[in-house]
LOVEXKOL-877234 format. One line per field, with one value per residue (C-alpha): x, y, z negated; chain. Coordinates in nm, 2 decimals. Example, Ala and Ser with C-alpha at 12.3 -4.5 7.8 and 13.67 -1.06 7.14 Angstrom:
2
u = (1.23:1.37)
v = (-0.45:-0.11)
w = (-0.78:-0.71)
cadena = (A:A)
REM end
This chain:
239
u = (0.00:0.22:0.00:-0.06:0.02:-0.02:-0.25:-0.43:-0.81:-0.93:-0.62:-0.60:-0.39:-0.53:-0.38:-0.57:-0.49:-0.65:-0.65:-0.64:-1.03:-1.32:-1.40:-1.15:-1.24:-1.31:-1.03:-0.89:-0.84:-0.61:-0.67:-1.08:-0.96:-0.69:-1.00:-1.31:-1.02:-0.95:-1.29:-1.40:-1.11:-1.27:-1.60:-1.46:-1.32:-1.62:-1.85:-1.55:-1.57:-1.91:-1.89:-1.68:-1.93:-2.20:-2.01:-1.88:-2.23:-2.42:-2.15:-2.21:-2.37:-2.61:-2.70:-3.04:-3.29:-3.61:-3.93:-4.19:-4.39:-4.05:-4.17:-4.31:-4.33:-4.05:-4.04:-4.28:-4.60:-4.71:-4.50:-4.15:-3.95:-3.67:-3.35:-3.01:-2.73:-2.51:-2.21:-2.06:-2.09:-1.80:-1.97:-2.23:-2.38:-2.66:-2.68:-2.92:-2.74:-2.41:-2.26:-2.02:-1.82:-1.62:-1.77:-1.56:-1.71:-1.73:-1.89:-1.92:-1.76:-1.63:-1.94:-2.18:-2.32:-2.26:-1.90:-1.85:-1.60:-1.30:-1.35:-1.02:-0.93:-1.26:-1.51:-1.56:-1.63:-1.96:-1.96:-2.14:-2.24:-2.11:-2.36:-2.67:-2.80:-2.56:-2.71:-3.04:-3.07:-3.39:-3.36:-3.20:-2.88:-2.79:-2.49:-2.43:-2.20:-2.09:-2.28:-1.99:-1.62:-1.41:-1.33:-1.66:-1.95:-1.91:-2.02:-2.41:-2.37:-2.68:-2.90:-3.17:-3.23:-3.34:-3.71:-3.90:-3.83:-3.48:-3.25:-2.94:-2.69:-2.49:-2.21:-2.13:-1.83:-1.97:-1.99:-2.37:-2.47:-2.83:-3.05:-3.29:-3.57:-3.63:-3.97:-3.92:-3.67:-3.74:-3.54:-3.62:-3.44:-3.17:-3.38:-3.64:-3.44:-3.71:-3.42:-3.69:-3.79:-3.45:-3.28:-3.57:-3.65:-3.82:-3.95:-3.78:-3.44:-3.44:-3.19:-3.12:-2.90:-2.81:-2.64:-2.69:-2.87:-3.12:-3.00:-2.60:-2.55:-2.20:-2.20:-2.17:-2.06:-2.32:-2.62:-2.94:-3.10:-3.09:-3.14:-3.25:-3.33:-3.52:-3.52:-3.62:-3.43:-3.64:-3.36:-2.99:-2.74:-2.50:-2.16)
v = (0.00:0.30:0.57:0.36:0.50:0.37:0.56:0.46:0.46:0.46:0.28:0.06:0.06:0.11:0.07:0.28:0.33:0.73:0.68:0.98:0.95:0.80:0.71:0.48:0.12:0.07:0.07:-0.24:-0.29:-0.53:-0.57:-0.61:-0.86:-1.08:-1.07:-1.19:-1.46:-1.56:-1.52:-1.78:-2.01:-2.04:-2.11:-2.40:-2.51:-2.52:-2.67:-2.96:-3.00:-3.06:-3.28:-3.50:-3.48:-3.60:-3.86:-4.03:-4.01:-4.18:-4.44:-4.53:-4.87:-4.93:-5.23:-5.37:-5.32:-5.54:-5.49:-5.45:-5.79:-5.98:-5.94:-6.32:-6.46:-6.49:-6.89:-7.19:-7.14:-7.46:-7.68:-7.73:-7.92:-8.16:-8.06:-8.17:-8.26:-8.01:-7.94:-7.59:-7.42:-7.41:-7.22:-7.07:-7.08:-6.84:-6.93:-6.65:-6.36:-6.55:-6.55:-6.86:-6.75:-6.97:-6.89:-6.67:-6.78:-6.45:-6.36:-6.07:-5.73:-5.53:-5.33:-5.62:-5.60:-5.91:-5.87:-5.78:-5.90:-5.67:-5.41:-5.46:-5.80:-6.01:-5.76:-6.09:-6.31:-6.40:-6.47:-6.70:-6.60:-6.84:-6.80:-6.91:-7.22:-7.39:-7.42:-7.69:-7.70:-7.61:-7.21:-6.96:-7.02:-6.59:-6.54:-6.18:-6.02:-5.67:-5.45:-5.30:-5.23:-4.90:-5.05:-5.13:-5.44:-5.63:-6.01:-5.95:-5.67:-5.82:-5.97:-5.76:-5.88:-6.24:-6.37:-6.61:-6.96:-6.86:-7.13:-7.12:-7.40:-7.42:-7.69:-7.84:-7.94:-8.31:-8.30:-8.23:-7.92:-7.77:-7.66:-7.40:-7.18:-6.80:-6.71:-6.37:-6.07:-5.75:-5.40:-5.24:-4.89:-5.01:-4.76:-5.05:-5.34:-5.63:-5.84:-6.07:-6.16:-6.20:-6.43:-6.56:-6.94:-7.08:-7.45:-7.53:-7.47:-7.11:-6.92:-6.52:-6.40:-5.99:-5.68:-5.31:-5.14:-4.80:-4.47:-4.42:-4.17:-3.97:-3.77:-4.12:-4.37:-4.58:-4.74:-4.64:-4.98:-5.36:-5.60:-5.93:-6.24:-6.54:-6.87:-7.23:-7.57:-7.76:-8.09:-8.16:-8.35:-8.57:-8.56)
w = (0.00:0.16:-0.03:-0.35:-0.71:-1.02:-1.30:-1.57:-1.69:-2.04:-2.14:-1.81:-1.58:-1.26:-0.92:-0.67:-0.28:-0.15:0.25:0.40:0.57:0.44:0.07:-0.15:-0.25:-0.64:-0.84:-1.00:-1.36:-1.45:-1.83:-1.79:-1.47:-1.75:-1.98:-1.75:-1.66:-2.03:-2.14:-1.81:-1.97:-2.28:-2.15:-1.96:-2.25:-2.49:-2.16:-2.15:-2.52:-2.53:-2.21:-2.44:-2.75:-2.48:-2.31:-2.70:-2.85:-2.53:-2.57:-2.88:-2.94:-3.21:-3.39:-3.33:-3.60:-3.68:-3.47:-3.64:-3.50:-3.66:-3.97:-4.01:-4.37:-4.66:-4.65:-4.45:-4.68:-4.85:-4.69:-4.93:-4.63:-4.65:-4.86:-4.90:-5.17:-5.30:-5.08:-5.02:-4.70:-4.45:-4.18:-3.99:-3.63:-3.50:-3.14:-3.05:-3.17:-3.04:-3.40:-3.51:-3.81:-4.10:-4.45:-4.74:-5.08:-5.29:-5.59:-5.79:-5.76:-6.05:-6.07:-6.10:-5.74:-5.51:-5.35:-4.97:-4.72:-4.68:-4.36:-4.28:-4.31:-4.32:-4.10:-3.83:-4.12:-4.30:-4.67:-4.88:-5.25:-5.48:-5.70:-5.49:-5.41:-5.16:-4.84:-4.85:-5.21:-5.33:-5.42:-5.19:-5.02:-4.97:-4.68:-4.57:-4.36:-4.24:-3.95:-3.82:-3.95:-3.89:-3.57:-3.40:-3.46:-3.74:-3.75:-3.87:-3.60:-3.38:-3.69:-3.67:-3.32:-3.49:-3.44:-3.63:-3.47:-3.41:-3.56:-3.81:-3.85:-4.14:-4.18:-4.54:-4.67:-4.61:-4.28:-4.30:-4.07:-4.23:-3.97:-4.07:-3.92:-3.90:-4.09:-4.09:-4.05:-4.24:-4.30:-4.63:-4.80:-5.02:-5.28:-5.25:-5.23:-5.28:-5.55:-5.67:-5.28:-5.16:-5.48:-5.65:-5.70:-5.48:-5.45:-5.09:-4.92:-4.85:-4.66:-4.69:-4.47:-4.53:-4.39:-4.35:-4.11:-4.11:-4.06:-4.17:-4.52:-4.39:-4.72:-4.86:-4.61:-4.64:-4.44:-4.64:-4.61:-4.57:-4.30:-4.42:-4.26:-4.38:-4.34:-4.43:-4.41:-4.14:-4.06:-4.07:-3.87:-4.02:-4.02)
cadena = (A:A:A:A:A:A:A:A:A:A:A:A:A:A:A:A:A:A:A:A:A:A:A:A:A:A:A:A:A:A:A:A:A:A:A:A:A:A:A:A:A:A:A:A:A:A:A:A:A:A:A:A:A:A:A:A:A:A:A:A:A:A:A:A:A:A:A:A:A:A:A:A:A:A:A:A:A:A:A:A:A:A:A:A:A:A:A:A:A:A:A:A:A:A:A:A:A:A:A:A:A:A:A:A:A:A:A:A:A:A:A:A:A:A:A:A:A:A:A:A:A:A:A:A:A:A:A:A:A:A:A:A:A:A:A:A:A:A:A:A:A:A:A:A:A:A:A:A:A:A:A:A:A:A:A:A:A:A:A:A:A:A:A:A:A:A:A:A:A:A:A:A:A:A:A:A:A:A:A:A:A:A:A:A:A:A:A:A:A:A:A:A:A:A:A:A:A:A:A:A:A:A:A:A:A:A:A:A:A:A:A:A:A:A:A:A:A:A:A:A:A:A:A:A:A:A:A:A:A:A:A:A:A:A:A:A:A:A:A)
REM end
């Protein structure tokens, strides 16, 4: 720009071109230009951030929870079934759900409530309590097992996707593997946690089988209810 100079505007500076005929084009400003660029940075910015909020939270995989028509009954009604002789559990196979896990035996924790597996060691495992009934003894036999660890789905990940008539197969320490029958799946707030349902006597071989599920407590890091499944001895297969 031969005629060119450089001046400055309200603190700007401005380059400006006067031709010698006819009107001059707009000036320029080169700080309100740097801004409009860093302000159009920042926007692209944010909209990527929150591209990347959208993309992690439709990613995300829930567990299944129980419908509502799963609800069934807590044990087979009248009917008080075959049952077995005492022999602990070694593992556990829930063909519909895909789940074949050996069994920890735990018992209590320090504070009295039934012990969990580890999340870091023992997420893929399920546990039986030690203190229940072992699987097709008369009373309930309880197993439970986490929803998902710090690392994704847990082994009782896809429980609450269990019907009645679904089957579980638990192998003894005899070589006896306990087949029993889904009655009925039901989620209830841990604030109403049915106790007397879930570890009660009965007078057949029940099975519980428990893990989290509901909405997730951040402030607390905890699932604000319980998924649990029951079920009823109905045969065996011997070793």
């Amino acid at each position: 720009m031969r005629d060119g100079r450089w001046r400055r505007v309200a603190g700007f500076r401005v380059v400006v071109s006067w031709p010698e005929a006819g009107y001059a084009a707009p000036p320029v400003l080169l700080g309100g230009l740097r801004a409009r660029i860093a302000g159009m940075a920042g926007l692209l910015l944010i909209l990527a951030g929150l591209g990347t909020v959208v993309v992690v939270v439709a990613s995300q995989v829930h567990a299944p929870q129980p419908a509502s028509s799963a609800a069934g009954k807590l044990g087979p009604g009248r009917t008080r079934g075959p049952v077995l002789p005492r022999s602990q559990p070694v593992s556990v196979d829930i063909p519909a759900i895909g789940v074949t896990s050996k069994l920890l035996h735990l018992g209590d924790a320090p504070d009295g409530t039934m012990a969990v597996p580890d999340l870091d060691t023992s997420a893929g495992e399920a546990a039986w309590y030690k203190y229940s009934a072992t699987p097709g003894q008369i009373g309930p036999s309880v197993i439970e097992g986490h929803v998902d660890s710090y690392h994704g789905p847990a082994v009782f990940f896809r429980l609450g996707a269990l019907r009645p008539g679904d089957t579980v197969d638990v192998r003894l320490a005899d070589g006896t593997t306990a087949i029993f029958r889904v009655t009925g799946v039901r989620q209830y707030l841990k604030s109403n946690y049915p106790a007397k349902d879930i570890y009660g006597k009965t007078n057949y071989a029940a099975l519980r089988l428990i893990t989290c599920g509901g909405a997730f407590d951040y402030a607390t890091g905890h699932y604000l209810s319980s998924i649990i499944v029951y079920a009823s001895l109905i045969s065996s297969r011997p070793a």
